[in-house]
Structures are given as structure tokens and as C-alpha cells.
N, C-alpha and C positions, 0 to 999 in steps of 0.2 A: 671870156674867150679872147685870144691874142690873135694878132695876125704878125709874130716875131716873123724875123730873116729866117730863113733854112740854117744861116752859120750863123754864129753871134760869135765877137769875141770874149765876152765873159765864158762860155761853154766849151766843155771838156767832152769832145768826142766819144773818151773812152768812155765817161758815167752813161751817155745815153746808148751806147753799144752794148753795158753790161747792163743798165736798165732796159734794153729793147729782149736782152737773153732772156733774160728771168720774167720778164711780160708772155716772149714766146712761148716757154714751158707752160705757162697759164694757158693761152689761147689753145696748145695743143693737147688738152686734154680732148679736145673733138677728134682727134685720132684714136681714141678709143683702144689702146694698146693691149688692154685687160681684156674686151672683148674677144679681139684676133687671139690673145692669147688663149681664152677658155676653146677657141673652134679649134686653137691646135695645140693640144693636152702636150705633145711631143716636143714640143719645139723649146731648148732653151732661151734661145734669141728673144722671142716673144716674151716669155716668161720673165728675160732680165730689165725687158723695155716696161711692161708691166710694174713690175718691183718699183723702178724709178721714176715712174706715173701717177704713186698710190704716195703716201704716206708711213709712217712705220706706226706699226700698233698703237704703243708707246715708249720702251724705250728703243733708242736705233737712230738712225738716218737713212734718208733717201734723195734724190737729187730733188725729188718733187720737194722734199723739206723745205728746202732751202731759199724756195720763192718768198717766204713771210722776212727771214732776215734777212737777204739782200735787199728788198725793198725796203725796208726799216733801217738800216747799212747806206742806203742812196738817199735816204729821205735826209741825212746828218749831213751826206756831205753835201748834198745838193744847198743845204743852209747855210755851208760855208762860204758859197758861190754868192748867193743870193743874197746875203749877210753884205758880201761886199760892194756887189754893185749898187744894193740900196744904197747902202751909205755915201756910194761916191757920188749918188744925185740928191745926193743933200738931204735924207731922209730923219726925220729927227727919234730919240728912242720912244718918244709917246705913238707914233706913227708908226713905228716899227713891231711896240705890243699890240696895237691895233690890230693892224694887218696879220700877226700872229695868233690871237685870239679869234677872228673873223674865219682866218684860214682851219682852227681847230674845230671849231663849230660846221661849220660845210663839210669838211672832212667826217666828221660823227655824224651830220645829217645826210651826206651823200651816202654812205655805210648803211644807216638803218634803210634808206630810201628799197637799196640794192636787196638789203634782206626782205622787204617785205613782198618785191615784188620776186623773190628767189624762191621766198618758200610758200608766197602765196595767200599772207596772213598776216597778220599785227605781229611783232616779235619786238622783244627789249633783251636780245642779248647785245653787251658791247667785247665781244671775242673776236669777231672779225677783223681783216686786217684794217681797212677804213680806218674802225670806230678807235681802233688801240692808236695806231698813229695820230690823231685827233685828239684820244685822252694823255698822250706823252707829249705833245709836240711842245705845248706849253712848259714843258719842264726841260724838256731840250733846247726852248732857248734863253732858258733863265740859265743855263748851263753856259750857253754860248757867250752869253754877258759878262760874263765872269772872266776873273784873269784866265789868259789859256793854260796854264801848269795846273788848273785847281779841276781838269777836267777830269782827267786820270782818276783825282781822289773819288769825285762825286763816280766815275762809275764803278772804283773798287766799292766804294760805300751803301751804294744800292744792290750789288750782290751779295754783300755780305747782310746786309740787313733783310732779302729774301729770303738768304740761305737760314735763318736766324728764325725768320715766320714760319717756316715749314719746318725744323727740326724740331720747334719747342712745342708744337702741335701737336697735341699727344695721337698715336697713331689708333687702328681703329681697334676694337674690342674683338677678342677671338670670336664671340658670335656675333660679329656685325652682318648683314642681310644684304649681300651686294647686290642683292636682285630688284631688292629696292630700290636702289641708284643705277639703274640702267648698266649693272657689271655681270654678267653669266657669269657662270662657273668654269665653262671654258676659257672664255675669254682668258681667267686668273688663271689658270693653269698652265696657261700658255706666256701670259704677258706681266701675269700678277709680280707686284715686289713683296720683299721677307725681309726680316730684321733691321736696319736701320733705315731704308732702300724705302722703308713704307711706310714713312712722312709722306712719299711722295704720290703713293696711289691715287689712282682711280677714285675719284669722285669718294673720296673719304681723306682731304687734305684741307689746309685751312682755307686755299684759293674755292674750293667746291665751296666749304662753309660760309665765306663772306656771297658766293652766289645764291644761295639759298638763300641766304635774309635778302637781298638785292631786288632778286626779282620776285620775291613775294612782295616787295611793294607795290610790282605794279598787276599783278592777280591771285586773284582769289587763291587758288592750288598752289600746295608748294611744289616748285617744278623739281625734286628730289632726281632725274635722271637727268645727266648729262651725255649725251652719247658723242659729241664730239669730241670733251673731254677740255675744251680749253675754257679760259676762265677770264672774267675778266680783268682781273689781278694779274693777270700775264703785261700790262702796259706799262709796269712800272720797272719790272727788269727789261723790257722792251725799251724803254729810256735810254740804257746803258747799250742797247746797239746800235742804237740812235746817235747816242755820243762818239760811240767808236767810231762811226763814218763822217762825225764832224773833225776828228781828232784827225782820222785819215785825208778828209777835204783840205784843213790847217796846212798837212804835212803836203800834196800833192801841191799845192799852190806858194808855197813859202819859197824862200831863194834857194834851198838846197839844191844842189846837182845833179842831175836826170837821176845818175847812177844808186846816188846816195838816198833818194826817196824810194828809186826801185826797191835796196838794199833793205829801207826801214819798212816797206812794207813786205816784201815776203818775211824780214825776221821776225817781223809783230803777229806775220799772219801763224806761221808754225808752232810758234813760242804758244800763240789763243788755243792750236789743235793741240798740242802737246798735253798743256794745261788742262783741256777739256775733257780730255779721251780717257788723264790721270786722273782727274776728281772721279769720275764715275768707275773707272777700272778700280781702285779702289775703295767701292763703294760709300761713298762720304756724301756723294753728291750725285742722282742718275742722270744719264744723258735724255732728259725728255723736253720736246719740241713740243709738246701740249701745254705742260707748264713752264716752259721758257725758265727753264732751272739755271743757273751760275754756271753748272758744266757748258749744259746747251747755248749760251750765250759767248761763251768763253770758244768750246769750237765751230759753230758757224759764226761767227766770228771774224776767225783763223782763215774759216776758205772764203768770204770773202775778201777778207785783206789780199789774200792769194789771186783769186778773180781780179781784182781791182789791178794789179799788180800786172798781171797777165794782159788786161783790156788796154794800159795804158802802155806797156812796152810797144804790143802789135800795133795799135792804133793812133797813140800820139807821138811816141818815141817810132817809130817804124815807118811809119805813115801809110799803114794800108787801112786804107778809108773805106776803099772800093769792096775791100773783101767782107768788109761786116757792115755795108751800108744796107743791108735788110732790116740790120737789129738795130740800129741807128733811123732809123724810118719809124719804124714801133716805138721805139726809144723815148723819140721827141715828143710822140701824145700819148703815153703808158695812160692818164685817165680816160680817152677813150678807146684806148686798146682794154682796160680793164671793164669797160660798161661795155663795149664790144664782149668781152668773156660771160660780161653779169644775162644777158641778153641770150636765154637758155640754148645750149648749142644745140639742145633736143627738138628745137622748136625750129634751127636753121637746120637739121638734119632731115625733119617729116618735110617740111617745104623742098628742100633739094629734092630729094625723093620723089614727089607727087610732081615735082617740074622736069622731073629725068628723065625717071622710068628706071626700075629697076632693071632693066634688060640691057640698058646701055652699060651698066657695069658688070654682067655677071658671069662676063668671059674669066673675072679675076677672083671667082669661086666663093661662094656664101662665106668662108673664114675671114677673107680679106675686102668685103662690101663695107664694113664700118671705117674700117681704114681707107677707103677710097675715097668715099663721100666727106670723111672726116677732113680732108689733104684739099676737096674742093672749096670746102665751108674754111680751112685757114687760107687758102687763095685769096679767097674772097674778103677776107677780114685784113690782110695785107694790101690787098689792091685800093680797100675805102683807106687804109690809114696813108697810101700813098697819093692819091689824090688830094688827100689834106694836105701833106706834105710841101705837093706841088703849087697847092695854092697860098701856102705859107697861115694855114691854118690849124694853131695848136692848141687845145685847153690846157689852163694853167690854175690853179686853186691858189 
């Protein structure tokens, strides 16, 4: 636990304003957008708030996507930050793996901690965001050590060497029994891949395959359905967006001139979507965010170089501070704005409720009562993170 300043000069406004964005999208899944949307069948508005709340099947995006690699995106550059001022207090590199090691380790034990009490039970999966950034970190900063020109390569070299694991993986047998791995029939009908595209399926690829032997180490049953669909093999291309936001940290901090950082980052960031949109449009490579594919790495990517690009014109070149000082608030203690989200919303919803009374809201129609209560319960989750704030209390890992 730190009691930092509110400002530090090591610290970049914009990371914690586009780190406080991507925390809020989390926290505001207690707006419950899907809900309002099912009470009103009619309504596109709902419908597209929904869309952007949810996930994509599998292949696709959605703005909700975007929360796992923006924070894996901030976790890079925030090391380029944090890289530096250790060193300028004299930090030696035995002390530096230390504290990197220590930090990977709490980060996988804070993750399972989160799972167990999320879903109520013992669980060994490492898919979560936590546990991935924890099993990569160490490698991002054996990355970091390195000349800074040799970063580029290591993370052209892990996409292609993903790309490499999943095509050469023979795809699955015409009578393969998706129902056995937790795939309906629907589901494929709707979401399923065909001909080169399905390397990449559903819980018949070689990231599913190293899970199965994984977590049969640690029971009895082979846990053959995945229904979330992510993997834990997803940490190692996660690396590589991990790098991109140390690469972008580099370039945001280096002597170049305001303009000229602006300039490299929207170009690096469009060049990532362009890239991304073309592997999968021409199906070589699908855009899926389950298994953190070369496409998918390559364009979010892209939109955060973009975001970044965006946070740091308005907020550091611009100087309005004031206008995104909510998200900068969230920003500063994202881990406890994230144990704040882990901390079942379900559970601060029945509580609001039985302290309210549902009469005090139900001028605003049974469609819109989840959304109401949802907007009090993120007040509320705003108001403890600003308290902290004010007392200059922030966890740090």
C-alpha cells in the first residue's frame, strides 16, 4: 500500500485517464445495459449499449473487448515509467528481477484469489486477466532489458511463432463431437470457423489442447468444456501487447517533439488496425480476442496506440485535466477499482435494494430499475476510490 502524492512527476496524466477509461467500462457493467435492453425488445439505443457491454462471440470486437488489452497495453508502458525512476534511485538489476518476480507472483495470486471467491470454489484456471499479466510480465521484462531496437523483433517473433502453433495444429476431424467441449451446434452455426479459419476454433485448437493436459494435473476429470473459450496460452501473445505499450512508453517519454510522438503514434496505431482487419479479412489469421490471435493483437493494438494518442493530446499536450479528472481518479487505484468490480455487483445490488426500497425508484419503470440502481452502486464505487484519492491512498503491486 503507498500513500504516493496525488501528482508525482514521474506520472503521465494521460496513462491514468486512459487507465481510469478502461477500469470504468469494467466497473460499469452494474449498469446492466443487456438487461434494460431485454425490457425494451424495441429500442436500438439499448440494443447498441448492450452490444458494447457483452463480448463478441468469437470472432469480432466490441468496445467491452478492449478492456483486457488496454490494460496489458498500460501494464508495458507503465514499466517504462517505473523502469526509470527505479533506476534513477539507484536500483540495482538483481533488485529490479526481484521486485519483478515478487510483482508476477501477487499478480497470479491476486487473480486466483479473485477467482475463487468469483465463482465460489477452488478453480486452476490462469485465463484471467490477473493471472496472464503475471505469467507474461516476466518476459516483458526480460524484453525491457534488452537493447530497445531488439523489441520490435521479439514481438514480431512471438506472433509469428503463435501464428505457427495454431496452423500446424491439425484442425478437427469431420466427426468431431463439439458437444463434448462445451460447443452446441448452434453456437457453430452461427460463430463456427471453415477451412483454414479452423485452426482457430472453439475449444478444438492446440491452446484448448495444452489446457486439457494442464488442468488435468490438478483433478481428477478431464475439464474437456471450455465455455469461456480463453486459454491459458493466450499470455504469451499477450507479451507482445505488453511490449507494444513499453515500446509506446519509450517513444511517449523520449526527446521527440510533442508533435512527432503524436504523429508516431496514431501512424503505428492505424498501420496495427489496418494490419489486423487484413490478416483476418483475408482469412490467414481470424480476429479473435479468446485466443489473443496475431490479427487480434495487431488491431487492438492499433486502437490503443490510437486511445493513447488521443489521452495524451487532450490531457498532457492540451491540459485538460479537469475534464477527465474522474478517470484519473479510478486511474490512480485501478487495483482497487478492479477488486471493487471483483466484489460481486450482485451482491451491492440485493443490498442497495433491501436499503432503498424498490418504490423509491419505480417512478423510472421496471425497464429502467437495473440501470438506476446500477448508476448508484457506480457512485458509489467512485466516491470510496475518491476518498482514497484524497487521502493519498493508492495500492500498488
Amino acid at each position: 500500500m503507498g500513500r504516493d502524492g496525488a501528482t508525482q512527476p514521474s506520472r503521465l496524466a494521460s496513462i491514468d485517464a486512459y487507465r481510469g477509461f478502461v477500469m470504468l467500462l469494467l466497473l460499469a457493467e452494474v449498469l446492466r445495459f443487456c438487461t434494460v435492453s431485454v425490457g425494451l425488445p424495441d429500442s436500438s439505443f439499448w440494443r447498441f449499449l448492450c452490444y458494447h457491454q457483452t463480448h463478441a462471440a468469437w470472432v469480432g470486437v466490441s468496445l467491452h473487448d478492449m478492456i483486457m488489452p488496454s490494460f496489458c497495453f498500460l501494464v508495458g508502458m507503465s514499466l517504462a515509467y517505473s523502469l526509470a525512476r527505479r533506476k534513477a534511485r539507484g536500483a540495482t538489476p538483481a533488485e529490479l528481477w526481484r521486485h519483478v518476480v515478487l510483482r508476477s507472483f501477487l499478480l497470479i495470486a491476486l487473480g486466483m484469489a479473485n477467482i475463487v471467491i468469483h465463482n465460489h470454489q477452488v478453480m486452476y484456471p490462469f485465463d484471467w486477466i490477473l493471472p496472464q499479466i503475471g505469467l507474461g510480465y516476466i518476459g516483458l521484462f526480460w524484453v525491457s532489458q534488452r537493447p530497445a531496437r531488439e523489441a520490435w523483433f521479439y514481438f514480431v517473433l512471438i506472433l509469428i511463432l503463435d501464428w505457427l502453433a495454431f496452423a500446424l495444429y491439425p484442425t478437427p476431424a469431420t466427426d468431431f463431437d463439439y458437444s463434448k467441449v462445451g460447443v452446441s451446434q448452434s453456437w457453430l452455426n452461427e460463430n463456427g470457423l471453415t477451412g483454414f479459419e479452423a485452426h482457430w476454433q472453439k475449444n478444438s485448437n492446440v491452446a484448448w489442447a495444452f489446457d486439457v493436459w494442464l488442468l488435468n494435473l490438478f483433478q481428477a476429470e478431464s475439464p474437456l468444456g471450455f465455455a469461456r473459450g480463453l486459454t491459458t496460452l493466450n499470455f504469451v501473445p499477450t507479451i507482445s501487447t505488453m511490449i507494444l505499450g513499453l515500446i509506446a512508453g519509450r517513444v511517449v517519454r523520449s526527446e521527440k517533439d510533442t508533435w512527432e510522438k503524436l504523429r508516431w503514434l496514431v501512424s503505428a496505431g492505424v498501420l496495427g488496425i489496418l494490419s489486423g482487419w487484413l490478416l483476418s479479412s483475408t482469412g490467414y489469421c481470424p480476429l479473435v480476442k479468446w485466443l489473443w490471435t496475431p490479427s487480434w493483437v495487431l488491431f487492438s493494438g492499433g486502437l490503443c496506440l490510437n486511445v493513447l494518442a488521443f489521452s495524451f493530446l487532450i490531457v498532457d499536450v492540451k491540459g485538460y485535466k479537469r475534464v477527465v479528472f474522474p478517470l484519473i481518479v479510478i486511474g490512480m487505484n485501478s487495483i482497487i477499482a478492479y477488486l471493487l468490480y471483483q466484489i460481486h455487483s450482485g451482491l451491492a445490488f440485493y443490498a442497495l435494494r433491501r436499503l432503498a426500497g424498490r418504490n423509491i425508484f419505480a417512478y423510472f419503470g421496471d425497464a429502467y430499475e437495473p440501470f438506476v440502481y446500477g448508476l448508484a452502486i457506480l457512485i458509489g464505487y467512485w466516491v470510496i476510490l475518491y476518498v482514497m484519492y484524497r487521502k493519498n491512498i493508492f495500492l500498488h503491486l
